[in-house]
C-alpha positions as CSV (number, residue, x, y, z in Angstrom):
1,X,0.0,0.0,0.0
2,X,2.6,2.2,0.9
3,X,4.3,1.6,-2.4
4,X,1.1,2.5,-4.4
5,X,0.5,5.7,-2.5
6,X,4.2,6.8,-3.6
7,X,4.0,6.2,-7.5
8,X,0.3,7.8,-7.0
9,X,0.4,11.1,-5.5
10,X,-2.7,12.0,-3.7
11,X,-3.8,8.5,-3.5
12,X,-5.1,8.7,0.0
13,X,-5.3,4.7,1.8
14,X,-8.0,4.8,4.3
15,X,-9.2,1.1,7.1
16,X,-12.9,0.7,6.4
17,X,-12.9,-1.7,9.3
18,X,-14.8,0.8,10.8
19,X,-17.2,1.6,8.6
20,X,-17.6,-1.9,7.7
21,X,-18.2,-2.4,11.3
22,X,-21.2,0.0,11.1
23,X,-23.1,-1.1,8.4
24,X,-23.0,-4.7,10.0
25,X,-23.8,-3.2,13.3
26,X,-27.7,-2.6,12.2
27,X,-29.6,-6.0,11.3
28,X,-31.9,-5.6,8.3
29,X,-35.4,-7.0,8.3
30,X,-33.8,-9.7,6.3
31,X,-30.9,-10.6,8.6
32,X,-33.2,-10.5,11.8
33,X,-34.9,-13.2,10.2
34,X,-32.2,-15.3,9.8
35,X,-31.1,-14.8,13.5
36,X,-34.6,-15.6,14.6
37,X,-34.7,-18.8,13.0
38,X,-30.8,-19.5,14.0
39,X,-32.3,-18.7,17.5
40,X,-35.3,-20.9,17.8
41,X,-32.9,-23.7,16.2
42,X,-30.6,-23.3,18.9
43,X,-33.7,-23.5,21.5
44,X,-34.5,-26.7,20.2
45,X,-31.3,-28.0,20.6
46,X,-31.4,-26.6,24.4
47,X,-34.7,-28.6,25.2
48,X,-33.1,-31.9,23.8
49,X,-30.6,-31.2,26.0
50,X,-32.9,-30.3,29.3
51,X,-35.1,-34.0,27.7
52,X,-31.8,-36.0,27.9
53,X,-29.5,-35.3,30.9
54,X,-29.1,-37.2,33.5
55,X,-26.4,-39.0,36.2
56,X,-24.1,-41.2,33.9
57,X,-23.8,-39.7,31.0
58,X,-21.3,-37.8,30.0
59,X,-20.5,-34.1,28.9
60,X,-20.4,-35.3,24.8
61,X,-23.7,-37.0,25.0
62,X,-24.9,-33.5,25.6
63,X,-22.7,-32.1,22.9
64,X,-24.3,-34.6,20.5
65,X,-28.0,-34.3,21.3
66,X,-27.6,-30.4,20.8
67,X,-25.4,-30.5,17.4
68,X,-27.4,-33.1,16.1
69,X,-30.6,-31.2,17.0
70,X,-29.3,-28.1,14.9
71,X,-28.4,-29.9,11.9
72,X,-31.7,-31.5,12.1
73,X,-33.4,-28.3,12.1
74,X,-31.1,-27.1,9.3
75,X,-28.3,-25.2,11.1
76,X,-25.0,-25.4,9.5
77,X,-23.0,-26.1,11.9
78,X,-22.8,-24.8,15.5
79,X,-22.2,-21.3,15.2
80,X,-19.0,-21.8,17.7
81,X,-17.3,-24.9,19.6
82,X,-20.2,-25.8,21.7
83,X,-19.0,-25.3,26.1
84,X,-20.9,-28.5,28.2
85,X,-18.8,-28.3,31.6
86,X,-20.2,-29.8,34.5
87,X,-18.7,-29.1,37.9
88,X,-15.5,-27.5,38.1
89,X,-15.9,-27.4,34.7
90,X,-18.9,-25.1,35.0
91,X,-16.4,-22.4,36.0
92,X,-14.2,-22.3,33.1
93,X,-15.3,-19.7,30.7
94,X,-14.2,-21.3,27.8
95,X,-14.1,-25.0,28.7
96,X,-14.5,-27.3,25.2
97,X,-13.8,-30.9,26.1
98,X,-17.0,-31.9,27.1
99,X,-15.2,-35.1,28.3
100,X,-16.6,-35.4,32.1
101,X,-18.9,-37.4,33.6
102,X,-22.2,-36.1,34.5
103,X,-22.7,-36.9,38.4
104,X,-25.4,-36.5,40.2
105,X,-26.0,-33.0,42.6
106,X,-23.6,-30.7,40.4
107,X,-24.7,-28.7,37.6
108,X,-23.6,-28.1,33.5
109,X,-23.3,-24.9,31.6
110,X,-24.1,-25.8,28.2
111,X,-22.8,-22.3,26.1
112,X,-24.1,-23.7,22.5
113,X,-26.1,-22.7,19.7
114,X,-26.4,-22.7,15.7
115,X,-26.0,-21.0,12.9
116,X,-28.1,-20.5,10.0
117,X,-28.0,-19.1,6.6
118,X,-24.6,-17.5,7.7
119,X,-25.8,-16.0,11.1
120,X,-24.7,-16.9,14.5
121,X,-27.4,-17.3,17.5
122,X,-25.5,-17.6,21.2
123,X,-27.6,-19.1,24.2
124,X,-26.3,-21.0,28.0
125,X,-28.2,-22.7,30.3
126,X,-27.1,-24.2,33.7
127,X,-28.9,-27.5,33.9
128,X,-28.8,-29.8,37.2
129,X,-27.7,-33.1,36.5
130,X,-30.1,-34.5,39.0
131,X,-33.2,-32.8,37.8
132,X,-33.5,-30.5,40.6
133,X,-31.3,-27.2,42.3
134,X,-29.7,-27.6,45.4
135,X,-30.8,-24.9,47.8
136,X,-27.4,-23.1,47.7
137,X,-27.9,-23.7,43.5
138,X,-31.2,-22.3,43.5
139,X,-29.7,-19.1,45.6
140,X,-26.9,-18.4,43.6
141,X,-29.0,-19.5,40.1
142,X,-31.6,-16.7,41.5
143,X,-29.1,-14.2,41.2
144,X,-28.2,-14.9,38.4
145,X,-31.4,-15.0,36.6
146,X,-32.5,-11.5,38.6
147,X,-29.5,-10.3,37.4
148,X,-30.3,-11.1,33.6
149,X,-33.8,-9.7,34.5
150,X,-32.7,-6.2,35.3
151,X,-30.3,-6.1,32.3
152,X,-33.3,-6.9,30.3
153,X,-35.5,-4.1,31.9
154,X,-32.6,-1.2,31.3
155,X,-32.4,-2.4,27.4
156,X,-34.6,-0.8,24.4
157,X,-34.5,2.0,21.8
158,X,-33.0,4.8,23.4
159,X,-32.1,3.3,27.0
160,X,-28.2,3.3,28.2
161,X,-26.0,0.5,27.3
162,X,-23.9,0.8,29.9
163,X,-27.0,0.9,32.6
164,X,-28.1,-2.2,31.3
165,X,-24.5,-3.5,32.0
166,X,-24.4,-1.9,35.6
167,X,-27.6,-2.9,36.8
168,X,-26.6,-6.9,36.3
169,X,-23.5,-5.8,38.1
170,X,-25.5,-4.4,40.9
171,X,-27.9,-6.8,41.3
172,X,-25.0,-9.9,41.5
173,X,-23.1,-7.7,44.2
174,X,-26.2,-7.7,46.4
175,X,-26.9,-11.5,46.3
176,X,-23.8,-12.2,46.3
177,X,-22.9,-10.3,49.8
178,X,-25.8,-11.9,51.0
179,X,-24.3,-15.0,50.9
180,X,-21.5,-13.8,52.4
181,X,-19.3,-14.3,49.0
182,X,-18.0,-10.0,49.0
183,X,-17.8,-8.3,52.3
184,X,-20.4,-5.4,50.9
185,X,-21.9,-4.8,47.5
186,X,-19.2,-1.7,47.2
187,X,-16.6,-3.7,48.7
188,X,-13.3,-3.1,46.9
189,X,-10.2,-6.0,46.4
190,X,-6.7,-4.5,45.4
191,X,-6.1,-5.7,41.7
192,X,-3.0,-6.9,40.1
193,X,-3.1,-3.0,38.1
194,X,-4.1,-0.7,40.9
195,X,-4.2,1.7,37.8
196,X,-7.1,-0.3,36.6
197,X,-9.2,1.3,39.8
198,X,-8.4,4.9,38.7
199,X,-9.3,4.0,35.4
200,X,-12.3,2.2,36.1
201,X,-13.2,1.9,39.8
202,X,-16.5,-0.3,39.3
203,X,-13.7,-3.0,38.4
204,X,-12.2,-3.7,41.6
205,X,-15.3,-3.9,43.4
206,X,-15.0,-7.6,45.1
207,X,-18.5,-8.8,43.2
208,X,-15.7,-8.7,40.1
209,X,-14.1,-11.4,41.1
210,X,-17.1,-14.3,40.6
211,X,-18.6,-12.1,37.7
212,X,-15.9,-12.1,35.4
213,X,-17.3,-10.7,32.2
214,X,-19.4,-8.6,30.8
215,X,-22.8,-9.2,30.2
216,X,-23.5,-8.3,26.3
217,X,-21.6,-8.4,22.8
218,X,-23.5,-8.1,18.9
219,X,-25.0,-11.2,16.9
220,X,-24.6,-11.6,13.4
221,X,-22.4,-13.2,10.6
222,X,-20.1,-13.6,13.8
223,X,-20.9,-14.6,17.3
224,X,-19.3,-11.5,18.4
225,X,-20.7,-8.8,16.1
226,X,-20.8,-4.9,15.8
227,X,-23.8,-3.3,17.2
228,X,-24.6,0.3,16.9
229,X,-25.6,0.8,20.6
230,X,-21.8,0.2,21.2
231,X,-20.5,3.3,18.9
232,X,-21.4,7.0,19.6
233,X,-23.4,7.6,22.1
234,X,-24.2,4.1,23.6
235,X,-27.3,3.5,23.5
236,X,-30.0,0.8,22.1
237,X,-31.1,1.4,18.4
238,X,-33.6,-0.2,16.5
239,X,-31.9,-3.1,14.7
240,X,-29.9,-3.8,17.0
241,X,-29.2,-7.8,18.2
242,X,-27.7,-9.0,21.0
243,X,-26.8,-10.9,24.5
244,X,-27.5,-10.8,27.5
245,X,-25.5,-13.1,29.9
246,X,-25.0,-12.7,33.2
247,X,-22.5,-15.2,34.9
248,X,-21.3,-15.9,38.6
249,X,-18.4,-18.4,38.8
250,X,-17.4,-19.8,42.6
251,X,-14.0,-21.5,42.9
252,X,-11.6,-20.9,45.9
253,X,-8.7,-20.2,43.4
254,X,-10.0,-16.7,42.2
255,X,-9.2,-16.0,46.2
256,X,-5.6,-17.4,45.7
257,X,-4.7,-15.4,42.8
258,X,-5.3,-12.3,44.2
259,X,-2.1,-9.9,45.4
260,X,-0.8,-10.3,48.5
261,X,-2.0,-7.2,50.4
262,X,-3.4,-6.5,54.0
263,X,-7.0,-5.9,52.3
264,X,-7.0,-9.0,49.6
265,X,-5.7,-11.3,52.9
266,X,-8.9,-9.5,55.0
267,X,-11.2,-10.2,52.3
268,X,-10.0,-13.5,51.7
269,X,-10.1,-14.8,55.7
270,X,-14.0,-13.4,55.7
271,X,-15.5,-15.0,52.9
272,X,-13.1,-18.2,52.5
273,X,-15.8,-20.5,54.1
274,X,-18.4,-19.1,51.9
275,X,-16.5,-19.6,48.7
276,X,-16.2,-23.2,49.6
277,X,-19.8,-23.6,50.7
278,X,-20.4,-23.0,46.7
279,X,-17.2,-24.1,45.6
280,X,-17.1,-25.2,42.1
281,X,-20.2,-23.5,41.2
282,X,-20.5,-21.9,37.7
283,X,-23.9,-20.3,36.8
284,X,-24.9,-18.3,33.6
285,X,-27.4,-17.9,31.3
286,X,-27.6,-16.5,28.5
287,X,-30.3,-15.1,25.4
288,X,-30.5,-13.1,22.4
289,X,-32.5,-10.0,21.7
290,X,-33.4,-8.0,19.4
291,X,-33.8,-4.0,19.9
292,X,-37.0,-3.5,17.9
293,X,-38.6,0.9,17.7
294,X,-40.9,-0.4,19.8
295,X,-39.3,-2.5,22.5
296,X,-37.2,-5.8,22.9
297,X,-37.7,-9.2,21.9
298,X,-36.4,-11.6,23.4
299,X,-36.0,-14.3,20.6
300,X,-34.1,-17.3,22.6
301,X,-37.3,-18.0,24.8
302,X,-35.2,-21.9,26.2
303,X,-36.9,-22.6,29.7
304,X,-34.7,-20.5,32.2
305,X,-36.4,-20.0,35.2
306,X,-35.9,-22.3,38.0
307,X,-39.3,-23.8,37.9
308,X,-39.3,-24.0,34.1
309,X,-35.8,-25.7,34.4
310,X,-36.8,-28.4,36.9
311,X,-40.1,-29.2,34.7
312,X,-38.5,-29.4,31.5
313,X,-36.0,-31.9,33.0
314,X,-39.1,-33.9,34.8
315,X,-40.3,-34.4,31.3
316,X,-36.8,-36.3,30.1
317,X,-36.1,-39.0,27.8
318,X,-35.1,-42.6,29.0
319,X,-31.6,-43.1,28.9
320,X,-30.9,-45.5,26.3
């Protein structure tokens, strides 16, 4: 390029990454409709799942009753290397194995969906093995899902991207000091980047540690898309598509990473025998919307609330 512009003077080499980025960003009518349909296949491929698992099996036989599910719909392919981690395995963001065996009492994060006619849908559920939460599942499951709930209530034409993002935040920190996980809902940990706090002090609030991601990202010819609420001034716009995903991961190692400081060791001694009360516990879920002049629609519509959860399960498949 640089060679071109010297033999041609006034040639002037511009990136259109950017405003490549913004014409994806906004979904046509046509493009929603291919997301819909690569959203309802990936549903179906969620309630196979919730009809099938049980004690015994193993992380793969939910892999397969999903990916099969999609082709049989007429997906593709998945629209990304489908996440089934059960356990520990629940807390590892990107976990793709799906080796373990299913045992009964823990829970699986299934993080799969298809994609159709080019276009990515992205949908999680957390699924109990036995059929039924735990009461310290339920709790922390409730969270999660209240958190997801408020997200959804801050999102529309118009409304603030980053309010949607805060008010998950802020609902998580609650719960989660409530089970005695953070010491407050403001409660602050000293990070390995203490410039990180001057930068963005909502990041080293303690509820950061088990909520380590944000809660949204653009659907579209990628799982991760452009989305115009994200440029400009940051808010919803018609056309726009998108997550919503919420997560809260428990393991007592996100203590032991921390810096070795007088507050991280304070922190650490308080909430120690909480952490391993819901050790190993991951929890998300995760649906797609679309931003609509009207409203939101919520396009992913998988059972996700606790009682839904339990009677989908109920209503399983024999094992063969």
């Amino acid at each position: 390029m640089r060679a071109l512009a010297q033999r041609h003077a006034g040639l002037v080499v511009q990136d259109v990454d950017s405003v490549v980025d913004r014409l994806r960003a906004t979904k046509s009518p046509a493009e929603q409709a291919l997301l819909r349909r690569a959203a309802e296949i990936s549903v179906a491929g969620h309630k196979a799942a919730m009809q099938l698992i049980a004690p015994g099996l193993h992380e793969y036989d939910l892999q397969a009753v999903l990916e099969y599910t999609f082709r049989r719909q007429g997906a593709e392919r998945p629209a990304y290397g489908s996440i089934v981690g059960t356990g520990a395995n629940g807390t590892q963001l990107h976990y793709m194995k799906d080796r373990e065996l299913l045992k009964a009492g823990d829970l699986v994060v299934i993080d799969a969906a298809a994609e159709y006619g080019g276009y990515a849908a992205d949908v999680t559920r957390t699924l109990p093995v036995s059929g039924t939460f735990t009461a310290d599942q339920r709790a922390l499951y409730q969270i999660v899902r209240d958190a997801q709930a408020a997200a959804e209530r801050n999102s529309g034409p118009g409304k603030s991207v980053q309010a949607a993002q805060d008010s998950s935040v802020d609902v998580r920190a609650k719960g989660l000091a409530r089970l005695g996980l953070i010491e407050s809902p403001d409660a602050q940990f000293d990070p390995p980047w203490p410039a990180n706090c001057v930068e963005r002090p909502r990041s080293c609030r303690q509820v950061m540690l088990f909520a380590i991601h944000g809660i949204s990202h653009g659907l579209g010819l990628a799982v991760h898309d452009p989305m115009l609420g994200y440029y400009d001034a940051r808010v919803f716009r018609p056309g726009d598509v998108f997550t919503i995903e919420p997560g809260i991961y428990v393991n007592t190692r996100l203590l032991d990473i921390l810096p070795d400081t007088p507050r991280n060791r304070a922190f650490a001694a308080k909430v120690r025998a909480a952490v391993l009360r819901y050790q190993n516990t991951g929890t998300r879920i995760e649906d797609d919307y679309i931003v609509t002049p009207t409203g939101l629609d919520w396009i992913t519509p998988a059972p996700r609330d606790i009682a839904d959860v339990e009677a989908a399960i109920a209503h399983r498949s024999p094992v063969p």
